[in-house]
C-alpha positions as CSV (number, residue, x, y, z in Angstrom):
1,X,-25.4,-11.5,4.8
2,X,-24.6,-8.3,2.5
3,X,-24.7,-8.5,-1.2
4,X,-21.8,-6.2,-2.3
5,X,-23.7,-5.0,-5.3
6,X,-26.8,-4.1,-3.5
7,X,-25.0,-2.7,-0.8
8,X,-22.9,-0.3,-3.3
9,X,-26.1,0.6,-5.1
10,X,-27.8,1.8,-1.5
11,X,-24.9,4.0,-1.0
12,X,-24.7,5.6,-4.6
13,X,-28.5,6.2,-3.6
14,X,-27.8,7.8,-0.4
15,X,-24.7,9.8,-2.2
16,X,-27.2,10.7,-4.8
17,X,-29.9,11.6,-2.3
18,X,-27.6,13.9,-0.5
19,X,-25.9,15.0,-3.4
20,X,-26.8,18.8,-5.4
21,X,-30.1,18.4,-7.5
22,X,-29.6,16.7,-10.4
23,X,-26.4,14.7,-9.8
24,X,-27.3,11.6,-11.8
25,X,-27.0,8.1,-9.9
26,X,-24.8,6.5,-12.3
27,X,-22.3,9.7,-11.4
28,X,-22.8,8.3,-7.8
29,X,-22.5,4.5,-8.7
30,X,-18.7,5.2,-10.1
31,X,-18.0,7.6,-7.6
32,X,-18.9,4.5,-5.0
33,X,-17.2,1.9,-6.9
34,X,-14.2,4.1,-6.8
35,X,-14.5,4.2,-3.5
36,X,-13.7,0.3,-3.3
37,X,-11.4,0.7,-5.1
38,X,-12.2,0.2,-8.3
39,X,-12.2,2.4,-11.5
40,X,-15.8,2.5,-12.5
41,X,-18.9,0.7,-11.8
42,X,-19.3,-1.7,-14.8
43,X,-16.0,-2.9,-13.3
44,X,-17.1,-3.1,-9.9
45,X,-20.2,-4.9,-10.6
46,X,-18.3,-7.5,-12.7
47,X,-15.1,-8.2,-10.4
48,X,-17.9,-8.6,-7.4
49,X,-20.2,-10.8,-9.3
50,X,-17.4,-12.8,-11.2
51,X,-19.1,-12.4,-14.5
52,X,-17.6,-11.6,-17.5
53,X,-13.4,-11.5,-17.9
54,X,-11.6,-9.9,-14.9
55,X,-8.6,-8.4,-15.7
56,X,-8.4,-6.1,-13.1
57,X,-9.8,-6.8,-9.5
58,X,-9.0,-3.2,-8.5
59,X,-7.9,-2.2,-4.8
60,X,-10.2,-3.1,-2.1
61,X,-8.8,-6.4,-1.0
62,X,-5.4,-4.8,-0.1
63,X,-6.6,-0.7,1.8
64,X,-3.7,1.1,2.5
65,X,-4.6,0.6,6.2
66,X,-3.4,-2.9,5.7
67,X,-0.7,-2.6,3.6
68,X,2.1,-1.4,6.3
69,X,1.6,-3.7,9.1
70,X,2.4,-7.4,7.3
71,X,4.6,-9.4,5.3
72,X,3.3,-10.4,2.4
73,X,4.4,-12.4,-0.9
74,X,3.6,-10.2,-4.0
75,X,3.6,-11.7,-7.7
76,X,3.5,-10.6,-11.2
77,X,2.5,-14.1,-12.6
78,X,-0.9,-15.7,-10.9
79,X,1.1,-19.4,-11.2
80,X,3.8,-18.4,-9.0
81,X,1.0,-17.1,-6.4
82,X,-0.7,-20.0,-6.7
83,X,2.4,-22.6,-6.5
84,X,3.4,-20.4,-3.3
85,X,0.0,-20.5,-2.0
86,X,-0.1,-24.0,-1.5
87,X,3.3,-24.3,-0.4
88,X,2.4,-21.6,2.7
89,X,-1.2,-22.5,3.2
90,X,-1.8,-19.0,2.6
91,X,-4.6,-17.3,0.6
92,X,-4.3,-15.9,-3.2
93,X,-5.7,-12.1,-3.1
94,X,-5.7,-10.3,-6.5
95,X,-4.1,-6.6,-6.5
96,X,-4.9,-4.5,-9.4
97,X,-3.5,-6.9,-12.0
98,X,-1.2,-8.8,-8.8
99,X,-1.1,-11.4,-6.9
100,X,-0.4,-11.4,-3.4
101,X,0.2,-14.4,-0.8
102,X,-1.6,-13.3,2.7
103,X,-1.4,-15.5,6.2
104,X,-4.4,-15.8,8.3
105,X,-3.3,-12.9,10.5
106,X,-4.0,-10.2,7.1
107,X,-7.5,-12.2,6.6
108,X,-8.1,-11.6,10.1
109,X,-7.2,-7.6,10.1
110,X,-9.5,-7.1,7.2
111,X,-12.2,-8.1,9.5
112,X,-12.5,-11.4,8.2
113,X,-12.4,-15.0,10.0
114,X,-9.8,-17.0,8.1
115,X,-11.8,-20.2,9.4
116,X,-14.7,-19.2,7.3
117,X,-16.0,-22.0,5.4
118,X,-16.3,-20.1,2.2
119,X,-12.3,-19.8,2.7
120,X,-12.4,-23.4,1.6
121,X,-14.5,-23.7,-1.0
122,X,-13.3,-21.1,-3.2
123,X,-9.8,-23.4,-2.6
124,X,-8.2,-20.4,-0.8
125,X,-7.8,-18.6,-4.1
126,X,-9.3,-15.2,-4.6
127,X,-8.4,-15.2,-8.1
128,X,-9.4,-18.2,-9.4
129,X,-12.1,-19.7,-7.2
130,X,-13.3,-23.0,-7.1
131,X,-16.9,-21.8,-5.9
132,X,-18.0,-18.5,-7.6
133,X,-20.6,-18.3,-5.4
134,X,-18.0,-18.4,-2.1
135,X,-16.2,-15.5,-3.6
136,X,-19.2,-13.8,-4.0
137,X,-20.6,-14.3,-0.6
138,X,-16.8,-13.1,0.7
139,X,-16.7,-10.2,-1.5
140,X,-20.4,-8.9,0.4
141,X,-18.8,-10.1,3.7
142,X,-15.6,-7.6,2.9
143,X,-18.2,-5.1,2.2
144,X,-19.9,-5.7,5.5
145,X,-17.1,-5.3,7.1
146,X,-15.9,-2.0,6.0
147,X,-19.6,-0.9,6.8
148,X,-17.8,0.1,9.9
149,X,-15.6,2.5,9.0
């Protein structure tokens, strides 16, 4: 299994490694964490490790290679996602500061199997997990999965 963070630290090494002299690896760690979609590394490293406040959860859980090809449910407020959610059996997935409602057929085109245990224990909620650990362990399989690309 990948851990997100360690896997986004190997590639701001390699991006540093191949980089001009003197390009400084915490230039490469933001330039990776953007990347992901997210606007610098401290923010990376705390959305993927679930420490500290998240306010923001950035872009990588909704690519713009996704974004055309389904219907989703997309909410200002996390309680209406969440009241929707359960009403659906969907999954919560944070946007920036938004919510979105996903079927199992988005889970599955992000590379993802929507039977996953992990799926469960975090409740089916992204945003507000029952298992920080889950999350965690489905933020490095996202990750792993984009390792393809």
């Amino acid at each position: 299994m990948i851990d997100a963070i360690t896997e986004l630290k190997v590639r701001a090494e390699v991006l540093q490694k191949r980089s001009a002299p003197g390009t400084k690896l915490r230039d490469c760690l933001t330039a990776v964490a953007k990347e992901f979609g997210f606007q610098n590394w401290p923010q990376a490293k705390s959305v993927l490790t679930g420490e500290g406040d998240i306010d923001d959860f950035g872009t990588l859980l909704c690519p713009p290679v996704l974004g055309g090809g389904h219907i989703n449910r997309w909410y200002a407020r996390y309680e209406e996602a969440a009241e929707v959610r359960e009403s659906v059996q969907g999954y919560v997935l944070p946007y920036r500061r938004q919510f979105l409602v996903v079927d199992r057929f988005y889970i599955e085109s992000m590379r993802l199997d929507p039977n996953d245990a992990d799926w469960e224990a975090i409740g089916f909620d992204w945003v507000r997990p029952k298992s920080v650990a889950a999350r965690t362990r489905l933020y490095g399989k996202v990750i792993a999965a984009m390792k393809t690309d």
